[in-house]
C-alpha positions as CSV (number, residue, x, y, z in Angstrom):
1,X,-30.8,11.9,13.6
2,X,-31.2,10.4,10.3
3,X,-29.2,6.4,9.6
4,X,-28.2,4.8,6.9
5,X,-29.6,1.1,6.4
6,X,-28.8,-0.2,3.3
7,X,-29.4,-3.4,1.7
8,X,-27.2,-6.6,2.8
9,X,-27.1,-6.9,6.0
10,X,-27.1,-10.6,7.1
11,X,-24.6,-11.1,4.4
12,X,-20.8,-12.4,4.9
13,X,-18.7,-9.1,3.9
14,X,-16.6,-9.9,1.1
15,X,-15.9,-7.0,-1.1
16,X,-14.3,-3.7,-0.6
17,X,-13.5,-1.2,-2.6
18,X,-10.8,1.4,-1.7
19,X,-10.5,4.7,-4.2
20,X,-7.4,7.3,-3.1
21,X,-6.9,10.7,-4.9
22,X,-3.5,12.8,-4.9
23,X,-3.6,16.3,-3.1
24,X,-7.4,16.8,-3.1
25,X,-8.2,19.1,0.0
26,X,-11.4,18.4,2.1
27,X,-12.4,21.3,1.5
28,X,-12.6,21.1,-2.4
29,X,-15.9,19.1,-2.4
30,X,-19.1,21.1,-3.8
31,X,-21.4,19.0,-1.7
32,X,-19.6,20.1,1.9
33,X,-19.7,23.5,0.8
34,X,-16.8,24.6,-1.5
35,X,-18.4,27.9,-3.4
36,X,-17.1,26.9,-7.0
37,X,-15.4,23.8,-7.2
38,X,-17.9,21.5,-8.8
39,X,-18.1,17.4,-7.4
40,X,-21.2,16.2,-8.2
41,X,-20.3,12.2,-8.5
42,X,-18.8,12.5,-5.4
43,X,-22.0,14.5,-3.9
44,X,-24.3,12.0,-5.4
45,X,-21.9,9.2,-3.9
46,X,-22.6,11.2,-0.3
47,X,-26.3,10.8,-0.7
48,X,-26.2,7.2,0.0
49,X,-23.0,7.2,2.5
50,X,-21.5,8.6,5.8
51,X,-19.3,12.0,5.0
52,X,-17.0,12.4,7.7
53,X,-16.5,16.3,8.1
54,X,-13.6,16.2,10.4
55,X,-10.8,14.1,8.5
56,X,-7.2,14.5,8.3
57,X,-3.9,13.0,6.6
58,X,-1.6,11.7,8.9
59,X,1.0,13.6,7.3
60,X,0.8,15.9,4.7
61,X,2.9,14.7,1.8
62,X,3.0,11.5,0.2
63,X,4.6,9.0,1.2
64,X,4.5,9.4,5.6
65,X,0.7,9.6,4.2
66,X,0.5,6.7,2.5
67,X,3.0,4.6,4.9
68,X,0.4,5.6,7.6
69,X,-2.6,4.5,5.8
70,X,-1.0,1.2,4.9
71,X,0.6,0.2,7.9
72,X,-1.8,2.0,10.3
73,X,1.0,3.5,12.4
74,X,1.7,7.2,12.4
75,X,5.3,8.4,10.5
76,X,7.3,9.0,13.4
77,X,6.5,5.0,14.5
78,X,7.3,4.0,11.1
79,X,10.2,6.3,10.2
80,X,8.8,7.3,6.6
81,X,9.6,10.7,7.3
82,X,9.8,11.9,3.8
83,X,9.4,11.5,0.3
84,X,12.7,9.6,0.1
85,X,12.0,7.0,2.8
86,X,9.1,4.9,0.9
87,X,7.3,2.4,2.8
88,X,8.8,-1.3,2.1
89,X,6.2,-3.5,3.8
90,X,7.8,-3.1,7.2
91,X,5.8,-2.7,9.6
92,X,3.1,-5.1,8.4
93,X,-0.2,-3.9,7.6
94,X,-3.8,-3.9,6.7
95,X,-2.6,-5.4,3.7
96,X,-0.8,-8.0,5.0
97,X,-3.5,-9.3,7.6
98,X,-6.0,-9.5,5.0
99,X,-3.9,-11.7,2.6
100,X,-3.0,-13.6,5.5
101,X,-6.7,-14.3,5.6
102,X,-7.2,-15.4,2.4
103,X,-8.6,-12.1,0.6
104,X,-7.3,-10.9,-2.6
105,X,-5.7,-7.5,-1.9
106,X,-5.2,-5.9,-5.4
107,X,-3.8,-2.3,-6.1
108,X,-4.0,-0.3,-9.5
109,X,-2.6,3.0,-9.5
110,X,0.0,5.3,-7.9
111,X,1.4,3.4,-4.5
112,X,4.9,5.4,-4.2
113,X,5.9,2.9,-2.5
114,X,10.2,1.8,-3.0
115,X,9.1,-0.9,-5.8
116,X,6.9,-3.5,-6.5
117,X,8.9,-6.4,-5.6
118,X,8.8,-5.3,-1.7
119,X,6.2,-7.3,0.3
120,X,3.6,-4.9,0.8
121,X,0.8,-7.3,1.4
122,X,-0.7,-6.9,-2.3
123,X,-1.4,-10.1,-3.9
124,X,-0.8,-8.2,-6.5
125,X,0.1,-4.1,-8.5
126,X,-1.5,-3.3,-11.5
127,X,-0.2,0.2,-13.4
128,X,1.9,0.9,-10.6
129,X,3.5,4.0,-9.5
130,X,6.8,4.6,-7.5
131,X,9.5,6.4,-6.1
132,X,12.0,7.4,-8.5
133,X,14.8,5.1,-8.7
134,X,13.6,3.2,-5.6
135,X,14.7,6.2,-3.8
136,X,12.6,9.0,-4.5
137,X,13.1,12.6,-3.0
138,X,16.5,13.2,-1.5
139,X,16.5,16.8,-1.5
140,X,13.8,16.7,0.8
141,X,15.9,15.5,3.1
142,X,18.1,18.5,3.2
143,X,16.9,20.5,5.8
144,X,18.9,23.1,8.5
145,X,19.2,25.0,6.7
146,X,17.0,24.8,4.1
147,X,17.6,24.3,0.2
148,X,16.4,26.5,-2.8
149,X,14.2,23.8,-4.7
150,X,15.1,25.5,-8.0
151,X,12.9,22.3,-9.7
152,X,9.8,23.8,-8.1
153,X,9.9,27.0,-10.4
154,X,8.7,24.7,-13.0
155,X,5.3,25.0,-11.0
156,X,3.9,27.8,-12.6
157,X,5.1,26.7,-16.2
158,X,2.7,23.6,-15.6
159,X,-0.7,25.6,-15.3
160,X,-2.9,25.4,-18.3
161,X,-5.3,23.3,-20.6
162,X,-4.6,20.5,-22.0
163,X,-3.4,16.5,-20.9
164,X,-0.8,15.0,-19.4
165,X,1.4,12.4,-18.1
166,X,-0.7,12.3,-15.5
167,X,-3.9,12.9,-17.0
168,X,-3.4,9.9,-19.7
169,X,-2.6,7.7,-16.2
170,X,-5.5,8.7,-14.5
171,X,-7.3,7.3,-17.5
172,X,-5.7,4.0,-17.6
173,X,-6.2,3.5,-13.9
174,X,-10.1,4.1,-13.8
175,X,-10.3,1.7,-17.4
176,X,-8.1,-1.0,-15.4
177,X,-9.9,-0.3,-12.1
178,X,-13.6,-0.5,-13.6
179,X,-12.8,-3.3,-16.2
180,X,-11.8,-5.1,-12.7
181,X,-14.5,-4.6,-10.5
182,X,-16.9,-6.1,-13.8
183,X,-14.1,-9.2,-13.9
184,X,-14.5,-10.0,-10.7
185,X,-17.6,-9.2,-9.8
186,X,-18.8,-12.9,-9.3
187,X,-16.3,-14.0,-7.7
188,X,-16.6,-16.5,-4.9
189,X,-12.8,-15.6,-3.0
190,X,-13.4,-12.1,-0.8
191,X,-11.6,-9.0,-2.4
192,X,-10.7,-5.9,-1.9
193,X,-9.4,-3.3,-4.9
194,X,-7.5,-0.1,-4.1
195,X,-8.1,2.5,-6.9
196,X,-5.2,4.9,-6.5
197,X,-5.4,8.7,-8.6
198,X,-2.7,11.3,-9.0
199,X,-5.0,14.1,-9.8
200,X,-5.9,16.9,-8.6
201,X,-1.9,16.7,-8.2
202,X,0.0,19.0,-10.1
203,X,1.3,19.9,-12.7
204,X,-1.7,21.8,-12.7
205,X,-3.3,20.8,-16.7
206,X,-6.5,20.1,-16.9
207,X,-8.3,18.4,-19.6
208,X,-10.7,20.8,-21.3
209,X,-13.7,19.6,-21.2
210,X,-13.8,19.4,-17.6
211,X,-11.9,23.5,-17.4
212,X,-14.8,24.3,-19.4
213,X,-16.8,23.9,-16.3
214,X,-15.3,27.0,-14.9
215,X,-14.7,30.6,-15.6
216,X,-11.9,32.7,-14.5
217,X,-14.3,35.5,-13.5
218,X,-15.9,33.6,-11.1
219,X,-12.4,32.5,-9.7
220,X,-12.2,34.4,-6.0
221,X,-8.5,34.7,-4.9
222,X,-7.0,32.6,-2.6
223,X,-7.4,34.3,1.2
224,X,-4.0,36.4,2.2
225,X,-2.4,35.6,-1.4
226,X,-0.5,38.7,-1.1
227,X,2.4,39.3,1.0
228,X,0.7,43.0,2.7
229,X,-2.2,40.8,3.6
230,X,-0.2,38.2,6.0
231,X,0.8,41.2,9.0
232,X,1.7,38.3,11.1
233,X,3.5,35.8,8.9
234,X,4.1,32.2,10.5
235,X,8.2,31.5,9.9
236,X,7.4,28.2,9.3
237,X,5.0,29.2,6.1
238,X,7.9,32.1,5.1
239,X,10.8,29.1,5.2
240,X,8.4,26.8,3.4
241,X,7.6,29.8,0.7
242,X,11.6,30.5,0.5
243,X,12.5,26.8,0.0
244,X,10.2,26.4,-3.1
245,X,10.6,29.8,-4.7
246,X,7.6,30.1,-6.0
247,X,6.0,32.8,-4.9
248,X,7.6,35.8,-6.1
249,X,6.7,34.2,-9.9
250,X,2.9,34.1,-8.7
251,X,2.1,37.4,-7.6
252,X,0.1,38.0,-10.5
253,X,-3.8,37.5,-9.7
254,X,-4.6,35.8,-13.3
255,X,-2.0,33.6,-12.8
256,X,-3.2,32.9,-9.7
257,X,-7.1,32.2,-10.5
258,X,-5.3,30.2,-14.1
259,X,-3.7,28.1,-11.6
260,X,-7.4,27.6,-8.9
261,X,-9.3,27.3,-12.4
262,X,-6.6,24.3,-13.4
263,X,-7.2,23.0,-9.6
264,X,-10.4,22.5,-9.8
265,X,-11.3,20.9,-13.0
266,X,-8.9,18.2,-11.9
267,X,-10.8,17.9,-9.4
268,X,-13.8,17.5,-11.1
269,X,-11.8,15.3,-13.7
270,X,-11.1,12.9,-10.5
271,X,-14.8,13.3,-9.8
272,X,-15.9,12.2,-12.8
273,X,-13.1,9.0,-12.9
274,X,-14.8,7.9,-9.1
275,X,-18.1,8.2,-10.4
276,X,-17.3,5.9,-13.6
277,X,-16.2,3.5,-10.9
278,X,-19.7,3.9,-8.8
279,X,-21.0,3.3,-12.2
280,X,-19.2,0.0,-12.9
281,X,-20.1,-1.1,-9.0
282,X,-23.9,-0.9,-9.6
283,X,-23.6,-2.4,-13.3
284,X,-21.9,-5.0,-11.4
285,X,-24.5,-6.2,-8.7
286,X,-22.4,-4.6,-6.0
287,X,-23.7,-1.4,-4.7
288,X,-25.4,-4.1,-2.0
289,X,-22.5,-5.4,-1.0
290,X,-19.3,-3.6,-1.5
291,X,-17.4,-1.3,1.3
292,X,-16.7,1.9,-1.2
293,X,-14.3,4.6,0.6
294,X,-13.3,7.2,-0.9
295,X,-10.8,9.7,0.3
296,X,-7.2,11.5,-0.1
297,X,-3.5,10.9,0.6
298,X,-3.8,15.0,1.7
299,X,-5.0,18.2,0.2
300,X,-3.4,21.4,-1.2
301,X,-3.1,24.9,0.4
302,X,-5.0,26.4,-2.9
303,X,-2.4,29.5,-2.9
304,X,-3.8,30.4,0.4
305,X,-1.4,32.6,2.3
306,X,1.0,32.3,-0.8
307,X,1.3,28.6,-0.7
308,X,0.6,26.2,-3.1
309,X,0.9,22.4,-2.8
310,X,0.7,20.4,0.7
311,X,3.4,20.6,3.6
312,X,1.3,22.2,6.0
313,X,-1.3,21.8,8.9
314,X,-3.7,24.3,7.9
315,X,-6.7,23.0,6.8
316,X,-6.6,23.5,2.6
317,X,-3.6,21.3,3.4
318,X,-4.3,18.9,6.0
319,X,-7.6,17.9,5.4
320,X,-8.7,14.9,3.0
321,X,-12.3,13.9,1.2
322,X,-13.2,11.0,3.7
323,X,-16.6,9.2,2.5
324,X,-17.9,5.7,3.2
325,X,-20.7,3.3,1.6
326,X,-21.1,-0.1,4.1
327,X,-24.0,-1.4,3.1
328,X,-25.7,-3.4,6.2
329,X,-24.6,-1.4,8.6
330,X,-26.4,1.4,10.4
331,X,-24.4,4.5,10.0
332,X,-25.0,7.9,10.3
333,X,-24.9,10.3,6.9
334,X,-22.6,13.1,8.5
335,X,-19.7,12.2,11.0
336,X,-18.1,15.4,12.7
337,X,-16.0,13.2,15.3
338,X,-12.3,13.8,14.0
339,X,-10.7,10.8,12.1
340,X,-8.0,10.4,10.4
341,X,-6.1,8.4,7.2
342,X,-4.9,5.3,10.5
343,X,-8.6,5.0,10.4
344,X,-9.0,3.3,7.4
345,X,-7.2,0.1,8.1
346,X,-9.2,-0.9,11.0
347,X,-12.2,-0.1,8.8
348,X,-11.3,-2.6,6.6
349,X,-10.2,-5.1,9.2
350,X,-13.5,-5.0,10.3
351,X,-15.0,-5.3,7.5
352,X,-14.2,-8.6,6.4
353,X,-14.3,-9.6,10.3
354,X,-10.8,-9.4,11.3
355,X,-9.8,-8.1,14.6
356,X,-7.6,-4.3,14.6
357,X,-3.8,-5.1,16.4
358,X,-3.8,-3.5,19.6
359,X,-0.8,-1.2,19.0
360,X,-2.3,0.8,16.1
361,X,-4.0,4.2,17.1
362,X,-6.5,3.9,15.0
363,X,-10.4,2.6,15.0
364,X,-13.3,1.4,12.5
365,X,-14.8,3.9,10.9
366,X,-17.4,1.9,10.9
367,X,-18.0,2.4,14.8
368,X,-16.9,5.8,14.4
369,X,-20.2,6.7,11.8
370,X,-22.4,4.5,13.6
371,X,-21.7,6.0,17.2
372,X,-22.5,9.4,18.3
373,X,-20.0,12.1,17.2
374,X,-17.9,12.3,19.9
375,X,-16.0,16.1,19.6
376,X,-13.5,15.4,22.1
377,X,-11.4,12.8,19.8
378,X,-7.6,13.4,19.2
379,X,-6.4,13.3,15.5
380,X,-2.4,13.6,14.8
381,X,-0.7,14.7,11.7
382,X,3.1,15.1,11.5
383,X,5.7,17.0,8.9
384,X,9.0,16.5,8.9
385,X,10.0,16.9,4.8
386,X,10.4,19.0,2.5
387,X,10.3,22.8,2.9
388,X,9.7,22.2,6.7
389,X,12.4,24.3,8.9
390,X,11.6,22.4,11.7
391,X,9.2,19.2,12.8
392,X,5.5,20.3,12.5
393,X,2.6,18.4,14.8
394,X,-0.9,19.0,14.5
395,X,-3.4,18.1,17.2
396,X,-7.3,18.5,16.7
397,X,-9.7,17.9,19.5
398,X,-13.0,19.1,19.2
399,X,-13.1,22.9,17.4
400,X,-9.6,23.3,18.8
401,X,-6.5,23.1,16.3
402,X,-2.9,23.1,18.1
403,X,-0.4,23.2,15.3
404,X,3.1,22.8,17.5
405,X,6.1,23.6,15.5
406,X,9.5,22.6,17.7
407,X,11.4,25.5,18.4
408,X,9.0,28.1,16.7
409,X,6.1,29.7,18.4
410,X,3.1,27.4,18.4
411,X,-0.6,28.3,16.1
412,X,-4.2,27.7,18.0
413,X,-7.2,28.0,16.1
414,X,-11.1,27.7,16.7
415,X,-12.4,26.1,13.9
416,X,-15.6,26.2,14.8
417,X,-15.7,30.3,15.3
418,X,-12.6,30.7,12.6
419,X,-12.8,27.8,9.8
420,X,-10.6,30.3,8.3
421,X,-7.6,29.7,10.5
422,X,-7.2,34.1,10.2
423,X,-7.0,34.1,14.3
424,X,-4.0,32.7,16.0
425,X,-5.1,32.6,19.4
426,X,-1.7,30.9,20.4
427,X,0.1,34.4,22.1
428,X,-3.2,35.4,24.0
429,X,-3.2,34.9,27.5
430,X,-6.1,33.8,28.4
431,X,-5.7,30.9,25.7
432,X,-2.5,29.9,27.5
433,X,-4.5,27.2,29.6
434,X,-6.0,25.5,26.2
435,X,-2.3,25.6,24.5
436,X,-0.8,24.0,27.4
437,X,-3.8,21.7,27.6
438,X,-3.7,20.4,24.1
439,X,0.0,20.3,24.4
440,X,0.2,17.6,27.3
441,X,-2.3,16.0,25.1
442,X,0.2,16.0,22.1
443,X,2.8,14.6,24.2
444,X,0.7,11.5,25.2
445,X,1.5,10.5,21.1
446,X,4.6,11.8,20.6
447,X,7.3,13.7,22.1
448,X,7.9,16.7,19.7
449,X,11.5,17.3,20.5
450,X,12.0,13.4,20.5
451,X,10.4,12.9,17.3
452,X,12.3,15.9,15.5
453,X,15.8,14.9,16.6
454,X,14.9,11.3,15.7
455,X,13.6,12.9,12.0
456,X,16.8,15.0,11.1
457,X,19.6,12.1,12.2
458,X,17.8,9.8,10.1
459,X,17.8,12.5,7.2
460,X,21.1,13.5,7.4
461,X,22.3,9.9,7.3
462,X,20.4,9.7,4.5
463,X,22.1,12.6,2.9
464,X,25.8,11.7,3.7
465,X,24.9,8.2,2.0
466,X,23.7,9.5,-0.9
467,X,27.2,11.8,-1.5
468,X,26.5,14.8,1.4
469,X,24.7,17.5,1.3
470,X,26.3,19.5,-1.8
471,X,26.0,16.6,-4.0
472,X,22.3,16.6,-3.2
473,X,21.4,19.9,-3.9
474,X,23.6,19.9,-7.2
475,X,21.6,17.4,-8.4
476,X,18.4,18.7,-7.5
477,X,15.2,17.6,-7.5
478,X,12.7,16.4,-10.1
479,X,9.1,18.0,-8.7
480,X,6.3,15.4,-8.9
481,X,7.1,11.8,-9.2
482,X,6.5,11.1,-12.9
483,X,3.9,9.2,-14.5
484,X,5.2,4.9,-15.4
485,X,7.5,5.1,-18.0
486,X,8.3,8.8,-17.8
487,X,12.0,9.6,-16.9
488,X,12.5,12.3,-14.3
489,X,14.3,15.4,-14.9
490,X,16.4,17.0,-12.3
491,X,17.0,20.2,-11.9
């Protein structure tokens, strides 16, 4: 078993460096085996860091992701269900308890948080990004039954070459983040700088000279893109598909491989935008010394099994990048034990020497990496928002994958003999025992039919405050967030 020992050790930690990406899947990294989506800044980044195989959002959509990795407390204990219940610095987090300790906590980049003027333990928000009107979403809150999200159409108008919004933000947030980490360098106070990216986050335009990279020929479609190729269709993935209307206008394969091409070179663009910041680390005298994580709010389902965008527990969408660089510390270069985005906080607590609060699920990653892999660790993700017919909960425990839907039949996957997730083992009998089994393990974290009641009353109060349900869906919704100074459209 090979370790990493870097330089440092001995030293009093006092930087970190935390870089967060927008709807890049785990599974779109070159270096951990994605066929033709190309990574290298990230690969080379892996060469000197722990890669942990096995990590997972918390929740896959935005903000009960990023609640979760703030506070380190899953959505259901924080009640972010969905992209119109930001996080407003309640319940306290990492952030918080390292400001409390003296260390400058600085974010540039997308937070979606309500606003800036919360209390979310920054010391301070550079370029930030937030919810729409300090509200965000509400149509995501309209669930039973389910709305059309007529706004999502505009999906496959958004696929192409060129920049955006986005892309222009991206670029500001890697020129503020690097010109940063060189100002501050030298400094004698402890830091720590969150980096925060929208790509690879649709719309889906990529700059050209990173689509150049690809060619539509060598494109592969997306597994059971096609409705004759799903025999045994999940009615949690049909609802979802029905809500955002968008597979009917996607049916047609060069669309389709338009759209993967567009995916990935925003993936390589945020490759190349992490790497300009592993660049600015070593010009700065830090690659000794600085914590560097690098990892995802949550991925995107690729157009597998005709979905596109997050919202579910397969693996293209619940799955995240997870890599760490802790120089000092012995740590092992791949990490299979199953970790999630609650990990991160206590990382960083224990970085700079602070001790984890007892009530948060999670651990250091840095024990985690420097342990043994142990397979038989639980990881949770919840979904309770848009799209989502009824509360989803995902449990992973060594190659086992329950994903428990309340009130719909339940999924089981081996990962280990199906990465593919194209077996549902859930309706075979003699898989009864594990399904049960990983069931009463689900319950020891949450209470499925708990949790889900708990998730619609809040929504629906939500919804009767903001006019009732009809005057919600007649305004509609906007699709992604948009860019700092960009006003939404509705629709």
């Amino acid at each position: 078993m090979s370790i990493h020992k870097q330089q440092g050790a001995g030293k009093k930690s006092r930087v970190a460096i935390v870089v967060m990406s927008d709807e890049h899947s785990g599974l779109a990294v070159s270096g951990q085996g994605h066929p033709w989506i190309k990574t290298p800044f990230i690969d080379e980044f892996a060469r000197g860091a722990s890669a942990f195989t096995a990590a997972y959002t918390n929740s896959p959509i935005c903000i009960p992701a990023r609640a979760a990795f703030t506070s380190g407390r899953y959505a259901h204990q924080t009640r972010n269900w969905d992209n119109a219940m930001p996080y407003t610095g309640e319940p306290r987090g990492w952030t918080h308890l390292l400001g409390d300790a003296g260390i400058d906590v600085t974010s540039i980049g997308k937070l979606h948080f309500r606003n800036e003027h919360d209390d979310t333990g920054f010391t301070r928000q550079l370029l930030p990004m937030h919810v729409v009107e300090g509200q965000g979403d509400v149509l995501g809150s309209v669930r039973e039954p389910l709305p059309v999200r007529h706004k999502a159409k505009a999906f496959v108008k958004e696929i192409g070459i060129g920049e955006s919004s986005y892309t222009a933000y991206d670029r500001s947030v890697a020129q503020a983040s690097t010109e940063w980490i060189a100002e501050h360098a030298g400094s004698d106070k402890p830091w720590l700088l969150f980096a925060s990216f929208v790509a690879p986050h649709f719309p889906l335009i990529a700059p050209e000279e990173f689509a150049k990279k690809y060619r539509l020929e060598d494109i592969p479609l997306p597994k059971r893109c096609h409705p004759e190729d799903r025999p045994t269709d999940h009615p949690f993935d049909a609802a979802l598909r029905a809500c955002f209307a968008q597979e009917p206008m996607l049916f047609d394969d060069d669309l389709r491989r338009r759209a993967l091409l567009s995916y990935g070179a925003l993936c390589s663009f945020m490759d190349w935008h992490f790497g300009q910041l592993c660049k600015a680390i070593e010009a700065s005298g830090l690659a000794d010394e600085a914590l560097v994580i690098y990892t995802a709010d949550h991925g995107d389902n690729m157009g597998a099994r005709g979905l596109w965008g997050k919202s579910t527990m397969y693996e293209e969408s619940a799955r995240v990048p997870l890599l760490m660089r802790a120089p000092g510390r012995l740590l092992r270069p791949t990490v299979r034990t199953p970790v999630s985005l609650v990990d991160v906080g206590p990382t960083l607590l224990d970085w700079f020497g602070l001790p984890t609060p007892r009530d948060w699920p999670g651990r250091s990653l840095l024990d985690t990496a420097h342990a043994a892999d142990d397979r038989q660790r639980c990881v949770f993700s919840e979904y309770h928002a848009a799209g989502a017919a009824t509360g989803a909960f995902m449990l992973r425990r060594g190659n086992w994958k329950l994903i428990h839907y309340e009130g719909l039949a339940p999924q089981l996957f081996n990962l280990a003999d199906d990465p593919e997730e194209l077996h549902d083992l859930a309706t075979l009998p003699e898989f009864a025992g594990t399904v049960e089994d990983l069931r009463e393990e689900l319950s020891r974290v949450a209470d499925p039919s708990v949790v889900d009641a708990q998730a619609k009353a809040d929504q629906r109060l939500l919804v009767e405050a903001s006019g009732g349900r009809e005057a919600v869906i007649s305004r509609g919704g906007f699709g992604a967030t948009p860019a700092p100074g960009i006003a939404p459209v509705f629709g």
